[in-house]
N, C-alpha and C positions, 0 to 999 in steps of 0.2 A: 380530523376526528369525525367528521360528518360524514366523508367519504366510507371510513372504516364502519361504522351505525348503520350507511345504507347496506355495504354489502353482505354485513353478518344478516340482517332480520330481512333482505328482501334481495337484491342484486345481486348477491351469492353467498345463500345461507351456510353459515358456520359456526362451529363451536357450542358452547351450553346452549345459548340464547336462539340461533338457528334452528338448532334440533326442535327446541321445545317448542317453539311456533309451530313449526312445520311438521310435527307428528300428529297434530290435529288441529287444521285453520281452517278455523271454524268460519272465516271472513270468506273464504274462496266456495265452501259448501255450492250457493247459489250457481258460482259458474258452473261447477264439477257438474251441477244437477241440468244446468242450459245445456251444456256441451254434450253431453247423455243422451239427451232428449232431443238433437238436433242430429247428433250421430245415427241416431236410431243401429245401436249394435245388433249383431247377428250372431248367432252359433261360431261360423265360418269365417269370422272375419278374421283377418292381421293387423294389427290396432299397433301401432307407432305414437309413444307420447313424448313429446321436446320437452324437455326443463320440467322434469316431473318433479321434481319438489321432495316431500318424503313419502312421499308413493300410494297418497290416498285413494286420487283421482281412477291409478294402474289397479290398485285392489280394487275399484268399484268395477271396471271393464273387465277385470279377470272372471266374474262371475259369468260374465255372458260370452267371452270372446274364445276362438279355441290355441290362439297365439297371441303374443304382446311381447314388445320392447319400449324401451325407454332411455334416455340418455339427459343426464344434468352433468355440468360443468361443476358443479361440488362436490365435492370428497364425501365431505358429510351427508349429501344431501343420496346422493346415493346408496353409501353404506343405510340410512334411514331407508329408503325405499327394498333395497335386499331386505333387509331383517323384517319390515311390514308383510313382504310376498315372498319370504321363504322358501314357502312348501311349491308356490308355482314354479321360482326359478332354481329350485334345487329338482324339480320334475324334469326343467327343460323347457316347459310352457312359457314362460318370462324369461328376459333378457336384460338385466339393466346394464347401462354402459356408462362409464366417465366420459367425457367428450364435448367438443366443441358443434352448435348445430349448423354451424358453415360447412363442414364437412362430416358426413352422416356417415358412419362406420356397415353400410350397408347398401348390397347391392342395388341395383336398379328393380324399380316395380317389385320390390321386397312386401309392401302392404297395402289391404285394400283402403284403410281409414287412418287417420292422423287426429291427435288432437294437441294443444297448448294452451295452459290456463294462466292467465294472468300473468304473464312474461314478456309477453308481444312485446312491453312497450320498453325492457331493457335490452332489447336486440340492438347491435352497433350496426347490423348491416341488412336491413329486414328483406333487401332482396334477396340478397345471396341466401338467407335462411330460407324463405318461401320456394327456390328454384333447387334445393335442395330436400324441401320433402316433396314440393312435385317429381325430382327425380326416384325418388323411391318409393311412392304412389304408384300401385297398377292405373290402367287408363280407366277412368272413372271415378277414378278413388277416392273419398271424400276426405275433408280438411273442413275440420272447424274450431277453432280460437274464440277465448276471450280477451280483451283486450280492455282501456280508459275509453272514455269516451271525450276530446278534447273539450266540447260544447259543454260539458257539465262543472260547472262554477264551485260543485259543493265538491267532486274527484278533486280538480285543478288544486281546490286550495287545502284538499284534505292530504291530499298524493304529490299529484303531479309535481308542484315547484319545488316542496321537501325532499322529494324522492329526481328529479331530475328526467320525469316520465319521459318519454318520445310517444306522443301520440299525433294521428293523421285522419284529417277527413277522406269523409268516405270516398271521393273521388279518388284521393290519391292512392288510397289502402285497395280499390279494384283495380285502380291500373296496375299496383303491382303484382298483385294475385294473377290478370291476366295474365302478362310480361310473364311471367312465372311459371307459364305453360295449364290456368286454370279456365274451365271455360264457361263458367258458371261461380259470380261470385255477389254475395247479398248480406246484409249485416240488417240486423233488430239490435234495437239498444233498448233496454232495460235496465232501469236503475242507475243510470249513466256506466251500465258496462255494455261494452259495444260484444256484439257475437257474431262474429265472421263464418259464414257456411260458403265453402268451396267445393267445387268439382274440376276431378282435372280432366282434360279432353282426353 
């Protein structure tokens, strides 16, 4: 029964309960606004979002970017992000996809910028996910995540052990961004949410 709780309202939202979190979570706001602000988007960019949710984060980038994709493992959680950006990706300007982020439905060096909010810490395999947007990162291309922060005692007991987080200090979270083909990687934590800025070489 716990299992089924985490993955309707966070691990893989679904159903009534899903949708209605995630058509406006209000809790993630903060990251969406860190990740923004650290992306620092452009006219020209190609904006790739992992695990977009119900597609708040891609509407706030579609304002500035002149392409966007996105890819969530929910049914729902996608059909929620089509019906949010409509008008972009019935343009052709967005792209959302069903999909696994092990293996990314697009080609190599497909975008300039990446981002992922608050999912990092349900990845089963965060390298394979990490060496799979640096494969489809131009060279340079930046990558920035929110993620728990493990050292935060008020995350741990509000999240983490409820929710069955996977969270990593920062040594371990840069070795793998390097490993990953990144060559430039630094995290600020904030509020006990940690925010990963990458660059790929």
């Amino acid at each position: 029964m716990l299992e089924k709780f985490r993955d309707i309202t966070a691990r893989k939202p679904s159903g009534w309960l899903g949708k209605r979190l995630y058509e406006d979570p209000k809790a993630h706001r903060e990251s969406f606004r860190l990740i923004l602000e650290k992306l620092d988007l452009k006219s020209d960019d190609s904006y790739l979002e992992v695990a977009c949710g119900g597609g708040v984060l891609l509407e706030m980038a579609l304002k500035i970017v002149s392409r966007a994709a996105a890819i969530d493992h929910s049914a729902d959680m996608v059909e929620l992000t089509m019906e949010r950006n409509k008008a972009a990706v019935k343009s052709g300007v967005a792209e959302v996809v069903e999909g696994n982020a092990e293996s990314l439905p697009w080609p190599d060096e497909s975008f300039s910028c990446a981002a992922c909010a608050n999912a990092f810490f349900f990845i089963e395999h965060p390298e394979l996910v990490l060496s799979e947007i640096s494969r489809v990162l131009e060279p340079k291309g930046r990558l920035v995540f929110t993620t728990c922060s493990g050292e935060s005692s008020l995350i741990a007991i509000l999240f983490k052990r409820p929710y069955n987080l996977k969270t990593y200090p920062d040594e371990q979270m840069q070795r793998m961004l390097y490993s990953a083909g990144f060559s430039v990687a630094e995290v600020n934590t904030v509020s006990g949410i940690q925010v990963w800025v990458a660059q790929k070489a």
